[in-house]
N, C-alpha and C positions, 0 to 999 in steps of 0.2 A: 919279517926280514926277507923272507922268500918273494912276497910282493912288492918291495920296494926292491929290490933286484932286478925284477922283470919289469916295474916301470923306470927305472933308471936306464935298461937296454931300449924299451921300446923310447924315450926321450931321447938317446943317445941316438937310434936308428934312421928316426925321422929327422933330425939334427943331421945326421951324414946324408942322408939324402937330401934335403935341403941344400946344402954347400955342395955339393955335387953337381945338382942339378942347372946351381946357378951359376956353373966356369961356363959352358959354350951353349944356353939353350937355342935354340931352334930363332926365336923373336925375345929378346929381352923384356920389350914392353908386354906380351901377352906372359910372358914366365910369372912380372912380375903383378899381374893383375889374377894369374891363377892361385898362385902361392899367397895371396893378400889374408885369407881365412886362417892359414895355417901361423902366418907372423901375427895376425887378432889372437888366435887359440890359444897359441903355445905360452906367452904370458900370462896370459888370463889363468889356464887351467894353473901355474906356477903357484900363482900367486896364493889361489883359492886351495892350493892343496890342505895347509894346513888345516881350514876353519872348515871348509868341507868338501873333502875328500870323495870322488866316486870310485862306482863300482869298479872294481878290473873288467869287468865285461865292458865298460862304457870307454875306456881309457884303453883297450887293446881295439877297439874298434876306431875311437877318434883319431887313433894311431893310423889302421888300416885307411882311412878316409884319406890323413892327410898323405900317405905315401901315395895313393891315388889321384889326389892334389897336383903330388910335385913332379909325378910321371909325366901326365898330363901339362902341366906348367913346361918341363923340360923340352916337348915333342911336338906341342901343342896339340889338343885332342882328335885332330884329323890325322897326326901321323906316328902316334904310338904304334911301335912293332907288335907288342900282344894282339891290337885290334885288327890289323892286317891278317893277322893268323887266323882269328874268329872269323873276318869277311870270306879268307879264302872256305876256310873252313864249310862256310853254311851257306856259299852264295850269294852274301848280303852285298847290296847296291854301294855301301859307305862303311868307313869304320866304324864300328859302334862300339868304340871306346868311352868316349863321353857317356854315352848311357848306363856304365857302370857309377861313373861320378856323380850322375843324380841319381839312380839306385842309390847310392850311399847317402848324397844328399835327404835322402828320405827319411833311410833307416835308422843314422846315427842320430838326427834329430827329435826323432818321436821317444827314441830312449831317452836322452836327456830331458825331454820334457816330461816324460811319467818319471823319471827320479827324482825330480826336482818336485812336481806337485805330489809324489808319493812321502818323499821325507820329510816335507816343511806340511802335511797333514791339511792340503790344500782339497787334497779330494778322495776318498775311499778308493779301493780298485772297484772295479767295475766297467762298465761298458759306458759311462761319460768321460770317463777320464781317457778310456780308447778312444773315442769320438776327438774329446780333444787333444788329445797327442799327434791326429793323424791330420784334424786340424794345423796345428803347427807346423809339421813337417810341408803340408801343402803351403802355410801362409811364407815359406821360407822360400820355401822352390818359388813361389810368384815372384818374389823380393828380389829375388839371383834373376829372375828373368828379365824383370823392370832397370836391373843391374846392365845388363846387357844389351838393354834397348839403349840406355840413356849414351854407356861408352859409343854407342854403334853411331849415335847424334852427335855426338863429343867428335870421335876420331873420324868417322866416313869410312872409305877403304881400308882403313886402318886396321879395324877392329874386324876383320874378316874372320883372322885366326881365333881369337876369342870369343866370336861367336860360335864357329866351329859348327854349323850347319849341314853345308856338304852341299850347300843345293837341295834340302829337306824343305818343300812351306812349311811342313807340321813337324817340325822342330823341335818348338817353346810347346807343343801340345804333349809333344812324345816326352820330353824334358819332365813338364811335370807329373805325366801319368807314369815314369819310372820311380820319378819319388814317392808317388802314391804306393807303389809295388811296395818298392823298399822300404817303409811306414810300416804298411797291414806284415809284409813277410818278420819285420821287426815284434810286431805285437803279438802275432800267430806264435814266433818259434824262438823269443827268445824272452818274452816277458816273465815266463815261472823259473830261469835261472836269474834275473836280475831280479825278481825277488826276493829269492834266497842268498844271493851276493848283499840285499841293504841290510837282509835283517840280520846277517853275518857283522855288517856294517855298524849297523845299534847296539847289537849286543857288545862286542868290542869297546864302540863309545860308550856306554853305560857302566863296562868293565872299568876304563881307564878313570872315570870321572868319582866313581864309587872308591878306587887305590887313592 
């Protein structure tokens, strides 16, 4: 009960900040090309609750993602206030907001894919299934980049804000070696509580199927 509580707030949070975000953003067209992962998700994860359910670890974090998302979507990632703070903060040449967002990009993803080939008995833990988690996270980050190439051919000037550069060459490079971070920092510091989160997970299922 306790956990369906805490994911009914966190559905409900990202749900207000969604609708929030999208009265006056910044560019409507880039709102609505940042936000596009989050209206795929938010379904998906609905739908899939029942039949299989993740970890809360996974589902407070795709939460954290997507509020990241829709910040980002709202300001467009060159001019989030937070990041302003960080540049003044440390001297940095640009906002490096966005670099949270592929941080994230990294780390939510290498989770979901070791829960996914941990519970359907796809691959033992160990250090292949690390390999390929971090695999994923990187095959994702290229994906979203190639994403960004294609709009940038689509629109022209258009797609400035969406790419959200700064005036970086290495950009698409820093981009994916953030999601590489947030991958490995996912696998290092949070793999033995999503551990204990599945097999909380099974036992439970096992429980209910045995009643």
């Amino acid at each position: 009960m306790q956990r369906n509580r805490l994911l009914a707030t966190l559905g409900l949070s990202v749900l207000a900040a969604l609708l929030a975000s999208g009265i006056a953003p910044y560019d409507r067209a880039t709102w609505l090309l940042e936000v596009a992962p989050v209206l795929v998700a938010a379904p998906l994860l609905a739908f899939t609750y029942g039949r299989f359910p993740l970890t809360t670890l996974l589902y407070l974090l795709i939460a954290a993602h997507a509020l990241v998302l829709i910040l980002g979507g709202a300001y467009t990632y060159a001019r989030v206030p937070p990041g302003f703070w960080v540049q003044e903060l440390f001297g940095l040449s640009r906002n490096p907001y966005d670099k949270l967002g592929h941080f994230m990009q990294g780390l939510v993803p290498a989770l979901v894919a070791r829960e996914i080939l941990l519970r359907g008995r796809y691959l033992a833990n160990g250090r292949m299934l690390a390999f390929l988690c971090l695999c994923v996270a990187l095959a994702i980050s290229a994906v979203y980049e190639l994403i960004e190439w294609w709009v940038a051919l689509i629109a022209g000037q258009g797609a400035i804000e969406f790419l959200g550069t700064q005036g970086d060459p290495w950009d698409t490079q820093s981009d994916i070696c953030w999601a590489l971070i947030g991958a490995g920092s996912a696998l290092l510091g949070l793999a033995r509580l999503q551990d204990r989160q599945i097999a909380a997970l099974e036992h439970s299922a096992h429980g209910r199927g045995q009643g």
